[in-house]
C-alpha positions as a Markdown table, in Angstrom:
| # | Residue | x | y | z |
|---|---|---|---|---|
| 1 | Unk | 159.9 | 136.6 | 126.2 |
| 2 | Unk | 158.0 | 134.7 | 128.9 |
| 3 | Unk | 159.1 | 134.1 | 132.1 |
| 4 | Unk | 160.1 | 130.7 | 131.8 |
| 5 | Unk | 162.6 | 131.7 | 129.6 |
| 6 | Unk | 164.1 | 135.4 | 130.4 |
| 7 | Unk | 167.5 | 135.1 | 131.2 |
| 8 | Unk | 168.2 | 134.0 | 135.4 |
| 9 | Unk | 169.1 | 136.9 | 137.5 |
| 10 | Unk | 172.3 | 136.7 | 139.2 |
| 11 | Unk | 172.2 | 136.2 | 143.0 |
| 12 | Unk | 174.7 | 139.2 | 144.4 |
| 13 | Unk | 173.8 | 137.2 | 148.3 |
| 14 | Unk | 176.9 | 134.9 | 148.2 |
| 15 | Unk | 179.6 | 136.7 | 146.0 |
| 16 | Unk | 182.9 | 137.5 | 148.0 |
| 17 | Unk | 184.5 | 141.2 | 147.4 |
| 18 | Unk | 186.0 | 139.7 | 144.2 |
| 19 | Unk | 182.9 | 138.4 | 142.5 |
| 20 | Unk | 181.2 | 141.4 | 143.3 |
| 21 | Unk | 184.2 | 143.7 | 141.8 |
| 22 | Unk | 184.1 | 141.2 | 139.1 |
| 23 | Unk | 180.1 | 141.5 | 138.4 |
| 24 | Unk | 180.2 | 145.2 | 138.2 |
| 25 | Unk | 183.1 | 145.0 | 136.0 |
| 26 | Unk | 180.9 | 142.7 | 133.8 |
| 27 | Unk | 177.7 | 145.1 | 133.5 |
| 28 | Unk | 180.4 | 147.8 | 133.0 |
| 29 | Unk | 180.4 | 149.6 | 136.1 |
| 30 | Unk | 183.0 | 150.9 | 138.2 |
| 31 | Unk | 184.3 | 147.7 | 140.5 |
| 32 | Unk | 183.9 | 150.3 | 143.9 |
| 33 | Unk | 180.1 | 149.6 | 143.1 |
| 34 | Unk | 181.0 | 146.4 | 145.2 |
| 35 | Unk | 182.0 | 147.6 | 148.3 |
| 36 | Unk | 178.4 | 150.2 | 148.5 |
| 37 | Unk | 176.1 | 147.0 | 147.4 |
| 38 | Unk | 178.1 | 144.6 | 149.6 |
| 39 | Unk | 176.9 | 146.7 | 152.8 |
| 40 | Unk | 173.7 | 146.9 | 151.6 |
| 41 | Unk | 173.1 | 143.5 | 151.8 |
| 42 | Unk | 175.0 | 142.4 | 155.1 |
| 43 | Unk | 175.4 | 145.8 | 156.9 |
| 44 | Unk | 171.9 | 146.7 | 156.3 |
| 45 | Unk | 170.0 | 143.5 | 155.3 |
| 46 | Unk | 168.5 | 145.3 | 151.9 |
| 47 | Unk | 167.3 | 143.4 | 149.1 |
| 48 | Unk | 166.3 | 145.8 | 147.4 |
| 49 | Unk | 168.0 | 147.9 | 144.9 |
| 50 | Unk | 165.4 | 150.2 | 144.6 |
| 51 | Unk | 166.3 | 150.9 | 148.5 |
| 52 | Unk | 170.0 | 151.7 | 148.0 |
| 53 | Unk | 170.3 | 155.4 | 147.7 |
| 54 | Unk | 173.5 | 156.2 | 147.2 |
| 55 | Unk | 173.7 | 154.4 | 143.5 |
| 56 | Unk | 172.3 | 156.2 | 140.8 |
| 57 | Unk | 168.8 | 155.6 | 139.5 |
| 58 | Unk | 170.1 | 154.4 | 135.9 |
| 59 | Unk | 172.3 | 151.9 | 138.3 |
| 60 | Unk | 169.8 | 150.7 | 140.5 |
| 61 | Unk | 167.3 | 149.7 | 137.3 |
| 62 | Unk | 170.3 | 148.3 | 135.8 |
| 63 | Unk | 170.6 | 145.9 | 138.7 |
| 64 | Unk | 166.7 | 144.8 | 139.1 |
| 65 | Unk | 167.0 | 143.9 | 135.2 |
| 66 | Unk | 170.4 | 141.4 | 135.3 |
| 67 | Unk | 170.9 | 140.9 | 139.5 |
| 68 | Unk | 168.8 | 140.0 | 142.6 |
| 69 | Unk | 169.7 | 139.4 | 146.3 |
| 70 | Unk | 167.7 | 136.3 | 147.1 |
| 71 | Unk | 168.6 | 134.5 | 150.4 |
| 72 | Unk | 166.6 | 131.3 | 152.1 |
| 73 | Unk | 163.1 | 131.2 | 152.5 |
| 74 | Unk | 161.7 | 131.4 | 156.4 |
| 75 | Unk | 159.8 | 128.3 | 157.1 |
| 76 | Unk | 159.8 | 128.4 | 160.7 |
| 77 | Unk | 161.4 | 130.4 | 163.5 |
| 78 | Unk | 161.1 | 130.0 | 167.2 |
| 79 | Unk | 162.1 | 131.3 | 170.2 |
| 80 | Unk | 162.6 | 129.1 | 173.2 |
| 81 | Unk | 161.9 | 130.1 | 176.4 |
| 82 | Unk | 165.8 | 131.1 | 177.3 |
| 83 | Unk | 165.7 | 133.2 | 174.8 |
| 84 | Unk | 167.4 | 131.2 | 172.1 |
| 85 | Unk | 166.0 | 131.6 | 168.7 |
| 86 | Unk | 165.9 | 128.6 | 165.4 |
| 87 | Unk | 165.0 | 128.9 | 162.0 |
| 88 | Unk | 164.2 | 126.6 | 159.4 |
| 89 | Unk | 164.8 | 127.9 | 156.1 |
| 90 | Unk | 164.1 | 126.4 | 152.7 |
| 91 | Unk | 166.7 | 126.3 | 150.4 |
| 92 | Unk | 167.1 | 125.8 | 146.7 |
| 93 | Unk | 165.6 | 122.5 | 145.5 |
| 94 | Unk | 162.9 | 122.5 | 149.0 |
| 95 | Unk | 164.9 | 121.0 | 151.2 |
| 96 | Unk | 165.1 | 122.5 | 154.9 |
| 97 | Unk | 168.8 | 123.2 | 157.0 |
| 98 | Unk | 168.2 | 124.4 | 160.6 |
| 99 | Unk | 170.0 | 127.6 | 161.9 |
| 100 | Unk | 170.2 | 128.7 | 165.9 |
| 101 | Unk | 170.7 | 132.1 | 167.4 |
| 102 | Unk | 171.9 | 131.5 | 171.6 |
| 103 | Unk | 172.5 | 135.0 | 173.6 |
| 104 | Unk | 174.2 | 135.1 | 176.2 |
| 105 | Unk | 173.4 | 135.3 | 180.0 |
| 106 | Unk | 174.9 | 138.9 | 179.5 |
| 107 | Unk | 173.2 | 139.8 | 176.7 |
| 108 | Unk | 176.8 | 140.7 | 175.1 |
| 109 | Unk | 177.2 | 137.9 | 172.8 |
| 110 | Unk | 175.1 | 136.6 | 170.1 |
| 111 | Unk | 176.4 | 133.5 | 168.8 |
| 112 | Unk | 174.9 | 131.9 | 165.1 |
| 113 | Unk | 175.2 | 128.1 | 164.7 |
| 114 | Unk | 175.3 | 127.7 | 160.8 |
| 115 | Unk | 174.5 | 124.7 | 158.7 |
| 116 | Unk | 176.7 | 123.6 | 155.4 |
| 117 | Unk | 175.5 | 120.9 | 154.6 |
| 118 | Unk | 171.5 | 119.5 | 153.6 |
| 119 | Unk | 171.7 | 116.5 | 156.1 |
| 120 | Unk | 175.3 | 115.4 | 156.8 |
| 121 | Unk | 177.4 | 113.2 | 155.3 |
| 122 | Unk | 179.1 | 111.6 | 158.8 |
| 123 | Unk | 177.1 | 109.4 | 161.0 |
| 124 | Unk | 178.4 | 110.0 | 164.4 |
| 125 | Unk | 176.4 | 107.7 | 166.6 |
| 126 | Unk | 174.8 | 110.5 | 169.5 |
| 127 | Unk | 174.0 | 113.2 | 166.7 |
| 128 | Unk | 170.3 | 113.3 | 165.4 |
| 129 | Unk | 171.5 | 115.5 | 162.1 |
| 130 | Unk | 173.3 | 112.2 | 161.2 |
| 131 | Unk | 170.6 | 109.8 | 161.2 |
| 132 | Unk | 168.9 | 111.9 | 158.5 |
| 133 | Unk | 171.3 | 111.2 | 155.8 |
| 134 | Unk | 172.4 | 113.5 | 153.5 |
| 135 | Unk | 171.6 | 115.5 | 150.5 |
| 136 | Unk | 173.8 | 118.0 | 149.1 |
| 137 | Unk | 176.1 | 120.9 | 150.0 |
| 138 | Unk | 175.1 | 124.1 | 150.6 |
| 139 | Unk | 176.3 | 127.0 | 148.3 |
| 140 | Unk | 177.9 | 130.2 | 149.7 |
| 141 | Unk | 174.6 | 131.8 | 149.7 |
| 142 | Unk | 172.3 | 129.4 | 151.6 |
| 143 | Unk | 175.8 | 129.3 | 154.2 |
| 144 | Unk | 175.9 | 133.3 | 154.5 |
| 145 | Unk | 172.2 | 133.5 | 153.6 |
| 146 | Unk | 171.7 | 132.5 | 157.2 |
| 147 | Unk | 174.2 | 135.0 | 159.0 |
| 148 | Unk | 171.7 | 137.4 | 156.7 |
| 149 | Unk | 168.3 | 135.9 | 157.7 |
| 150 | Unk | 169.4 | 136.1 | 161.2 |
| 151 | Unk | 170.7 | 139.6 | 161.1 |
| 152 | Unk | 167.3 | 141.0 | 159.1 |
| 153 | Unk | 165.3 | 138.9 | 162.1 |
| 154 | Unk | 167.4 | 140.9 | 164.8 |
| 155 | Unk | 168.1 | 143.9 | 163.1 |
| 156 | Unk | 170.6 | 145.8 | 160.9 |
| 157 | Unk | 173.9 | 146.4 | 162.4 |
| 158 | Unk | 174.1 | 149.8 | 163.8 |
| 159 | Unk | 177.5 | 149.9 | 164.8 |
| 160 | Unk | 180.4 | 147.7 | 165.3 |
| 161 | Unk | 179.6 | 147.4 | 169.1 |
| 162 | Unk | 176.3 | 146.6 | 168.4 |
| 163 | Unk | 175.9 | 143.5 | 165.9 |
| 164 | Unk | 173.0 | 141.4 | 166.0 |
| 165 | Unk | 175.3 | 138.7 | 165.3 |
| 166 | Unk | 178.6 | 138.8 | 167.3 |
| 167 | Unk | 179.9 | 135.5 | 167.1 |
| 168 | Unk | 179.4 | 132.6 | 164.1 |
| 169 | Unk | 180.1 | 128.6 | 164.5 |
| 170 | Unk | 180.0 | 126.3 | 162.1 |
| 171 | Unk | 178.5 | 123.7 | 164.1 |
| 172 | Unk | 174.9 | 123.1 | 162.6 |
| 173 | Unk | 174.0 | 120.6 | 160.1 |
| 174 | Unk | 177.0 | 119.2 | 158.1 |
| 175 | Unk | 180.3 | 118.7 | 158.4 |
| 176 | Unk | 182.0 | 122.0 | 157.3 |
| 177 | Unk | 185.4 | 121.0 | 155.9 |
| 178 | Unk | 183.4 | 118.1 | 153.4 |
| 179 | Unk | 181.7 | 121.0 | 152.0 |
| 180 | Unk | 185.1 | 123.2 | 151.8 |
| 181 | Unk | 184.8 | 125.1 | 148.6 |
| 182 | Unk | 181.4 | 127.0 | 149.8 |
| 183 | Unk | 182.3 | 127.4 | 153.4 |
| 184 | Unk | 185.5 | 128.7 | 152.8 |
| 185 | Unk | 184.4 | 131.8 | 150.8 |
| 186 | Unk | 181.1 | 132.3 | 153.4 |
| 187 | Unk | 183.5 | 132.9 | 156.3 |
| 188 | Unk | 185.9 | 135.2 | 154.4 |
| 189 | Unk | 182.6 | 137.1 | 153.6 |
| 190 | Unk | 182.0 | 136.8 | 157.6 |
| 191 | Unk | 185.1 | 138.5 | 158.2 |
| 192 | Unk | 184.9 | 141.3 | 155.3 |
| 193 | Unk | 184.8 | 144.3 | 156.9 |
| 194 | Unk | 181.8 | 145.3 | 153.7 |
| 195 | Unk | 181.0 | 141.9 | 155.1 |
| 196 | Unk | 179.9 | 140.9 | 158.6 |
| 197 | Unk | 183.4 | 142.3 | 160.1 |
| 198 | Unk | 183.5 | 139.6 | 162.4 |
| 199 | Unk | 186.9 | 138.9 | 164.1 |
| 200 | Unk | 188.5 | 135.3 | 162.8 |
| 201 | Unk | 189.0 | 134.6 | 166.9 |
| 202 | Unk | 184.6 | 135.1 | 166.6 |
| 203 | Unk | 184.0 | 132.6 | 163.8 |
| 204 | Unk | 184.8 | 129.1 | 164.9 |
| 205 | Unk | 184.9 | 126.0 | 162.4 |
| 206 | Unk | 184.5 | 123.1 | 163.9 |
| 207 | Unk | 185.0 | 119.4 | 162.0 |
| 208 | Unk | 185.0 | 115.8 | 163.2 |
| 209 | Unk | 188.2 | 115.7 | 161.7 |
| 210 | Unk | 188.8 | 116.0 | 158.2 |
| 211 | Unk | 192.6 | 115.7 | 158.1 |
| 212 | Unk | 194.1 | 116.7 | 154.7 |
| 213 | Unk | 190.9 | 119.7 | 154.9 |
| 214 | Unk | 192.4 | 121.2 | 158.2 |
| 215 | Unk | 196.1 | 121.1 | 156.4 |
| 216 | Unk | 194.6 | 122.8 | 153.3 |
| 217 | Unk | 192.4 | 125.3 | 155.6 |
| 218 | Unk | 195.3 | 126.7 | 157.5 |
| 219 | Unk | 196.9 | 127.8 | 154.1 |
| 220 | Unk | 194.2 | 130.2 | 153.4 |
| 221 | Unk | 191.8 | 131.1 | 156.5 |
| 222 | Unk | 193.1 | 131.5 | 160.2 |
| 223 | Unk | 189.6 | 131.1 | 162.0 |
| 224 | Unk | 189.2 | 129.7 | 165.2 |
| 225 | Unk | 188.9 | 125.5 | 165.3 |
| 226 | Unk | 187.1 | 123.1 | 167.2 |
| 227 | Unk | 187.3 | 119.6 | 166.9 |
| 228 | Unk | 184.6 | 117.3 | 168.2 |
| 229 | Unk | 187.1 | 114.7 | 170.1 |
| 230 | Unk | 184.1 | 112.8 | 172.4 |
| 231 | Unk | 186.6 | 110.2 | 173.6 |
| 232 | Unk | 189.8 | 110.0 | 174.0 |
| 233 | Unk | 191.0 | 106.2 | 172.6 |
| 234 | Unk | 190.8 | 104.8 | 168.8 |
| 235 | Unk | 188.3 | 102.2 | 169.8 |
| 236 | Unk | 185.5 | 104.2 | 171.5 |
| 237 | Unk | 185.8 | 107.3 | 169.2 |
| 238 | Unk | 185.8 | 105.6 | 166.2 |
| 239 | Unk | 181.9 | 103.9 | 167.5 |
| 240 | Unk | 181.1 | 107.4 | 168.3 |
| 241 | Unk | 182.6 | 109.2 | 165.3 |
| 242 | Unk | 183.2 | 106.7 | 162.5 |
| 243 | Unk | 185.6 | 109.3 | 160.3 |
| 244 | Unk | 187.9 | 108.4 | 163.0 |
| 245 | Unk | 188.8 | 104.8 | 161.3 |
| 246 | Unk | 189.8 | 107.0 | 158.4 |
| 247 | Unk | 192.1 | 109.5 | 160.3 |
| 248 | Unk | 192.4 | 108.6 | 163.7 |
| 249 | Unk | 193.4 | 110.6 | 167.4 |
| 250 | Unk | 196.7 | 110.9 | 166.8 |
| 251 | Unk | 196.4 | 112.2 | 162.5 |
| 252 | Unk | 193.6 | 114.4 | 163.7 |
| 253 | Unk | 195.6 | 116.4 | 166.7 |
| 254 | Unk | 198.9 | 116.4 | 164.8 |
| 255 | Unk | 197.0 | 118.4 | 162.2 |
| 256 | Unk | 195.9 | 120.4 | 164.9 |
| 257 | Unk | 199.5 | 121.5 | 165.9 |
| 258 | Unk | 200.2 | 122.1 | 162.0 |
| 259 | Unk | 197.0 | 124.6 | 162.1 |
| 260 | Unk | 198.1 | 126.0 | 165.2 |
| 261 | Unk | 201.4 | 126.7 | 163.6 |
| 262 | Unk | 200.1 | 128.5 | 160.8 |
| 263 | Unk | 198.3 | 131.2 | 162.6 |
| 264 | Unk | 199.9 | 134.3 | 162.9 |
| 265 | Unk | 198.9 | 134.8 | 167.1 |
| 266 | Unk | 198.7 | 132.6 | 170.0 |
| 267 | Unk | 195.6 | 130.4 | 169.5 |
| 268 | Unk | 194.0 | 127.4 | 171.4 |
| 269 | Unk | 192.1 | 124.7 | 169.7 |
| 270 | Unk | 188.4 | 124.0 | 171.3 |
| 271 | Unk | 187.8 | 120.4 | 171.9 |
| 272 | Unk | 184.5 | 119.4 | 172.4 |
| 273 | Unk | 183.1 | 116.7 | 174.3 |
| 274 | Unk | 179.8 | 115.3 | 174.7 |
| 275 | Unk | 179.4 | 113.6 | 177.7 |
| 276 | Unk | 177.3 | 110.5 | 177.9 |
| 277 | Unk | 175.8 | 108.7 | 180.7 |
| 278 | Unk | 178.1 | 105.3 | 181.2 |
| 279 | Unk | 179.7 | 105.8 | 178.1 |
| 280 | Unk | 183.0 | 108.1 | 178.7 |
| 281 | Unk | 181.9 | 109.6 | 181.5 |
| 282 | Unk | 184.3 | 107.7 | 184.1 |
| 283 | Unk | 187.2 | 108.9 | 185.9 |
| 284 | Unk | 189.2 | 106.5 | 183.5 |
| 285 | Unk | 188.2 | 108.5 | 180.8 |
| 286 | Unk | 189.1 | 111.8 | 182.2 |
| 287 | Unk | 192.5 | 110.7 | 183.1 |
| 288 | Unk | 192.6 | 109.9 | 179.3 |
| 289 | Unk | 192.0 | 112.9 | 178.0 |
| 290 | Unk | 193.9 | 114.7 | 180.2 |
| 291 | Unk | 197.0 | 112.6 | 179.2 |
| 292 | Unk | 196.4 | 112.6 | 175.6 |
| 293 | Unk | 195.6 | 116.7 | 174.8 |
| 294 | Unk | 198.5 | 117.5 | 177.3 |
| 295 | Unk | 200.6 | 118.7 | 174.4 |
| 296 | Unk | 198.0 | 120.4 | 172.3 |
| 297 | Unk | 196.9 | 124.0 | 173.4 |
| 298 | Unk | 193.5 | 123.8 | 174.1 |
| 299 | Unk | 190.7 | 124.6 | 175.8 |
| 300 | Unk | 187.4 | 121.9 | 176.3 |
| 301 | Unk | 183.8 | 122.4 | 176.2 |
| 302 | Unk | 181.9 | 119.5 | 178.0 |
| 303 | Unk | 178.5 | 119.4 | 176.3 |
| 304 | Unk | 175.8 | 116.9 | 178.2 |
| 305 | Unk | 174.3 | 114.5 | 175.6 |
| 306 | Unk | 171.2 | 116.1 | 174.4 |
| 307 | Unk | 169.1 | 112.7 | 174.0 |
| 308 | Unk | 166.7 | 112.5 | 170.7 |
| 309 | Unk | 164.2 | 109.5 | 169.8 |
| 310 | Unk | 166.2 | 105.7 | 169.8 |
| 311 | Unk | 169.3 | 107.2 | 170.2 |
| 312 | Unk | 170.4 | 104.2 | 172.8 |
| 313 | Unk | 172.3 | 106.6 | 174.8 |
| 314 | Unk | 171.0 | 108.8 | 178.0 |
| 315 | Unk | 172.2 | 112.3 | 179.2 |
| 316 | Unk | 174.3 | 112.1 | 182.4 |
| 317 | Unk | 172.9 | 113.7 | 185.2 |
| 318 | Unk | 174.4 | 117.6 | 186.5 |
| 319 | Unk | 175.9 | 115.8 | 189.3 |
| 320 | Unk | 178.0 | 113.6 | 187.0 |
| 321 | Unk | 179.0 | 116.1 | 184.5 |
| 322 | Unk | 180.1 | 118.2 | 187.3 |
| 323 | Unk | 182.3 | 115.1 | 188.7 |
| 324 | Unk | 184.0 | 114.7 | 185.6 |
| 325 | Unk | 184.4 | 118.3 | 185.1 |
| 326 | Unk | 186.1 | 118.0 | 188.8 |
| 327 | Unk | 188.2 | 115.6 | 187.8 |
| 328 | Unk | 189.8 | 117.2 | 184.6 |
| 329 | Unk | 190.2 | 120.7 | 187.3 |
| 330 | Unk | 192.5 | 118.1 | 189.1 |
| 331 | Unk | 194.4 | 117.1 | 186.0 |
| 332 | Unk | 195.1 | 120.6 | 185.6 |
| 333 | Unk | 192.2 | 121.4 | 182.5 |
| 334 | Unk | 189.3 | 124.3 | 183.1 |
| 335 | Unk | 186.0 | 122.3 | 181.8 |
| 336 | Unk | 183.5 | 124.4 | 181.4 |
| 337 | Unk | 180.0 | 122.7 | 181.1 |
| 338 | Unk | 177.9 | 124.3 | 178.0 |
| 339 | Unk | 174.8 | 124.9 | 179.1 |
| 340 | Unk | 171.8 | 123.1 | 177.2 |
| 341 | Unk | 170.4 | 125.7 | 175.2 |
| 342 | Unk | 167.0 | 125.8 | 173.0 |
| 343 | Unk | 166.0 | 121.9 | 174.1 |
| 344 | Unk | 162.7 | 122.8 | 173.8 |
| 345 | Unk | 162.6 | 123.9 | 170.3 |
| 346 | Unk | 164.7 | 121.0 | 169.1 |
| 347 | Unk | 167.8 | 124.1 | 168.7 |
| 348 | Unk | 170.2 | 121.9 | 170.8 |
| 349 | Unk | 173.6 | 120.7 | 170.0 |
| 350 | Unk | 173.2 | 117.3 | 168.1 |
| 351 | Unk | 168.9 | 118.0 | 167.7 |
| 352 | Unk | 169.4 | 120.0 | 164.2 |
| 353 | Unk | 167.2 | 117.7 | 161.2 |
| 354 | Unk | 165.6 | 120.0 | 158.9 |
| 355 | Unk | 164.2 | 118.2 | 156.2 |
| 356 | Unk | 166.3 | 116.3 | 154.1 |
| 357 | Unk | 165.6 | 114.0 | 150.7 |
| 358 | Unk | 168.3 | 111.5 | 151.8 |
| 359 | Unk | 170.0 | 110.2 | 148.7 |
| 360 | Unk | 172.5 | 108.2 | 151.5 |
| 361 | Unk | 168.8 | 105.8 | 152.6 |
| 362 | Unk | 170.9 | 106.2 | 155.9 |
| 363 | Unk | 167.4 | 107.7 | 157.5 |
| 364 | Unk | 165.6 | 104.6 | 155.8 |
| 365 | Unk | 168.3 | 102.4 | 157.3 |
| 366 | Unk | 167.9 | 104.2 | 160.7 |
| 367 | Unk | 163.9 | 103.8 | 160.7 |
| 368 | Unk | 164.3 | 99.7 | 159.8 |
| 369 | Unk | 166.5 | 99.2 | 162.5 |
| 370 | Unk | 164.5 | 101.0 | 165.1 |
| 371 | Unk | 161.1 | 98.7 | 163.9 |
| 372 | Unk | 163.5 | 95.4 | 164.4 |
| 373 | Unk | 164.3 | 96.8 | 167.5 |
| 374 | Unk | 160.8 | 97.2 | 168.7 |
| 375 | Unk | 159.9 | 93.7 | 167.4 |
């Protein structure tokens, strides 16, 4: 049998407890096998059977014949010089997605922002990852495959006090919630204590405001949301984030009081804003937003603009941020101001492209209009 046609090994990278109990099951083995492989792979970053000693030699062969554990290939990774790191990893057909590790100041907290998505399918008007189109989804493997990458790039996980990876946001390429049936079963892997063993308050999910997904998510995963609000009326949101003609302000926070319901402890919804020079960055518009999340519990992130080629929009200065920041104190909201993080690597929030083989020609579109522009 050549190799072209030997049968395809099965990837044991983005199988949940179940699958894996299931597998074993299949190649008649005991279904405990799952749990002892599981950590392998994600406690200790092996992928290698050969490596995991406490299976038995016949079980170990057994799994090189009929398994493998086969996670993204590392085209790139960078560290900037505050100490955030990026990859870019090459998933299954070539494409690139574009994964960010940002410690903090305290060296405490390691957060992962995760891509699920090969481009995105939105096209919010200040977000780089946009204007590239979009491809595909990711599967549950490439998604977890990057917690995994991360974690072999750091180190294995020692102890629960010391994880390489602490915290995990779904706030890279993609919009998570359009990509549902993978992301769903990567997080719950997260959470697995043969897993990541991440807390649900430490994985955040945040969307641009998939209605009827938030509704459906909130039946059968209790992670922490964010939603990225940007302004605070119909009109201006919707230029900024078009989904918003679809399920507007009001749809998106009244499924944000249905999540909130749903979870089983007292939980705040993040809103984030990005905060763009002359564009809602007036008193006007702080007194909006103030107003309108006055009923939701919440918490906002203010994130400067990162600006990126043609964009037409320009980051506010510190002083301004910090004035609207001011204002919303007044109005009775902490504000904190997320620092810009990784700007030099192209790792900020909004800078994320990969490389994508855009079957939307929104990147085509994109480069047409910036040539008439210039003419």
């Amino acid at each position: 049998m050549t190799a072209d046609t030997a049968p395809q090994k099965t990837n044991l990278l983005g199988m949940s407890r179940d699958e894996m109990e299931t597998f074993f099951l299949s190649i008649g083995e005991k279904k405990f096998r799952a749990a002892q492989v599981m950590k392998w792979i994600h406690h200790e970053g092996c992928d290698d059977f050969a490596a995991m000693t406490n299976l038995a030699k016949a079980l170990r062969a057994k799994l090189a014949e009929v398994a493998e554990i086969r996670g993204p290939g590392v085209v790139y990774e960078g560290t900037s010089s505050d100490g955030t790191r990026k990859w870019v990893l090459e998933v299954e057909d070539g494409s690139y997605v574009e994964t960010v590790l940002i410690p903090a100041d305290n060296g405490k907290r390691r957060t992962l922002c995760v891509s699920s998505q090969v481009g995105c399918s939105l096209d919010c008007s200040f977000c780089s990852t946009g204007k590239q189109g979009f491809q595909r989804n990711l599967t549950a493997a490439e998604i977890i495959g990057q917690v995994w990458v991360a974690q072999r790039s750091v180190g294995p996980r020692k102890d629960t006090a010391n994880r390489p990876v602490t915290n995990v946001v779904m706030m890279g390429m993609g919009e998570p919630l359009l990509n549902y049936d993978n992301v769903v079963p990567a997080m719950k892997l997260m959470l697995d204590d043969d897993g990541y063993g991440l807390s649900k308050r430490r994985v955040t999910l945040s969307t641009s405001g998939v209605v009827p997904m938030i509704d459906r998510l909130g039946d059968e995963i209790d992670v922490s949301l964010a939603i990225s609000l940007h302004a605070a009326n119909d009109e201006l949101r919707s230029e900024l984030v078009p989904l918003n003609r679809k399920y507007n302000i009001r749809a998106l926070l009244d499924a944000c009081h249905r999540y909130l319901a749903k979870c089983d402890d007292t939980r705040m919804i993040t809103v984030e804003y990005t905060v763009i020079k002359d564009v809602n960055d007036q008193q006007e518009h702080a007194r909006e937003l103030a107003e309108l999340l006055r009923e939701l519990p919440c918490k906002i992130n203010l994130i400067p603009f990162n600006p990126f080629p043609h964009s037409g929009y320009e980051k506010p200065s510190r002083n301004q941020c910090v004035r609207f920041q001011q204002w919303l104190y007044e109005l009775g909201y902490t504000a904190p101001i997320r620092t810009t993080r990784g700007d030099d690597i192209d790792a900020a929030c909004g800078q994320l492209v990969g490389r994508v083989k855009d079957r939307t020609k929104r990147h085509e579109r994109y480069i047409q209009s910036i040539q008439i522009d210039a003419d």
